[in-house]
N, C-alpha and C positions, 0 to 999 in steps of 0.2 A: 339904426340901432339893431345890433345882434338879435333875433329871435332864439327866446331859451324853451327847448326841448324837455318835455318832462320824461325820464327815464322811468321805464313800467318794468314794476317788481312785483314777481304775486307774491304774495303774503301767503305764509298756511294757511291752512286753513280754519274756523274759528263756527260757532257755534249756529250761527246765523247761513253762514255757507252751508252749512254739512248738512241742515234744514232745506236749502234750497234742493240740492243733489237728492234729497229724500222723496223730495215731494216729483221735482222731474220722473225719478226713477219708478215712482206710484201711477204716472204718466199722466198732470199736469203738462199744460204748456207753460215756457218760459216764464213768460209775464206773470202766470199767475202764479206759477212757483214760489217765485221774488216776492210776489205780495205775501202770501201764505208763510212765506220765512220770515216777514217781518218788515221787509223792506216797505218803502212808503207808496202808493197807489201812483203818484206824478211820476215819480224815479223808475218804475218798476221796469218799464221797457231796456232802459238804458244800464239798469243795473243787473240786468237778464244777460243781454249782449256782453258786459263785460266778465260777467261769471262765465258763460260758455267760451269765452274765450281764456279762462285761466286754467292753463294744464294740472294744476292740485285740483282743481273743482271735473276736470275731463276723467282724471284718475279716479276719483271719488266716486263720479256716477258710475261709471265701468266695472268697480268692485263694487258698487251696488249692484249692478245691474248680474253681476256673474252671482255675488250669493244669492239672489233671488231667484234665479236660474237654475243654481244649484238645490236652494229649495222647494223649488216644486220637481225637480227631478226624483228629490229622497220621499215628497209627498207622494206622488206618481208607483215610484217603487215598492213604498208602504201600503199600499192602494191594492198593487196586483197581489203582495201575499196575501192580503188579506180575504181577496177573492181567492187565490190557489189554495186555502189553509181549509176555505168554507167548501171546496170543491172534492179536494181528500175526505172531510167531511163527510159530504152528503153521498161521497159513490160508499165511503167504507157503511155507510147507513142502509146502501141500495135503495136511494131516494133518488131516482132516476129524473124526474123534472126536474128537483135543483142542479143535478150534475149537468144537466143538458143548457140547463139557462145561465148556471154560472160560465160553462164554457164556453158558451157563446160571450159572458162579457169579457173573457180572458181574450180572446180569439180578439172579439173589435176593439180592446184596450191595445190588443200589441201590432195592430192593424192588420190581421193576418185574415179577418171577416172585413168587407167591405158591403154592406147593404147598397140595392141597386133597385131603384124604382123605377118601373116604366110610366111613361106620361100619356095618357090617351085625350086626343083630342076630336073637335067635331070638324075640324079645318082640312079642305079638301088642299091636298097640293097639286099643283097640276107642274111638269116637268117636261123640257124640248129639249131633245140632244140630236143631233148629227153622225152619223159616221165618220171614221179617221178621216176619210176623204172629203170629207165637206160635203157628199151631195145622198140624192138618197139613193140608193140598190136594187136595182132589176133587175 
């Protein structure tokens, strides 16, 4: 007897999907996505596997994942005026501390300050090197 092949179609996507893609994108793993979208605790694995493999559910996280992206970028950038707004501020004040401290978080928000701590320790290193030649110089 013939074996019959079931031909795989996605579907749109539908209310319960676009809950899975949400909760992925919140960064969830699979499985528990699935559960969290509704799907039932036994199924969950197998219903995970099958969503990440449906290009409407690949597409959907991807445009999740960009306006989220894109939202913390416009957060990010509302962030620094508001520090550069309070920095006009404080120099047209001649409040020289806050000019000085706001600048500095302008400076490490646009990474252009990198703070650099040194590590001091009580561990003696002790170190053996050779000359080029391998032996030692007389």
């Amino acid at each position: 007897m013939a074996e019959k092949h079931r031909k795989t179609r996605y579907a749109p996507l539908n209310d319960q999907m676009r809950a899975f893609c949400r909760y992925v994108v919140d960064g969830c793993q699979r499985k528990e996505a699935a559960v969290r979208a509704g799907y039932s605790e036994r199924s969950a694995s197998a219903r995970a596997g099958e969503l990440a493999g449906n290009p409407h559910v690949k597409a959907e996280i991807a445009r999740l994942r960009a306006e989220a992206e894109q939202a913390s970028v416009s957060k990010a950038a509302e962030v620094l005026d508001m520090v550069y707004a309070a920095i006009a501020h404080a120099y047209a004040d001649h409040d020289w501390p806050n000019v000085y401290r706001g600048s500095e978080l302008w400076l490490k928000a646009t990474g252009n300050l990198v703070e650099r701590r040194q590590v001091q320790t009580d561990q003696v290193i002790e170190l053996e090197w050779t000359t080029a030649g391998g032996g030692d110089e007389d």
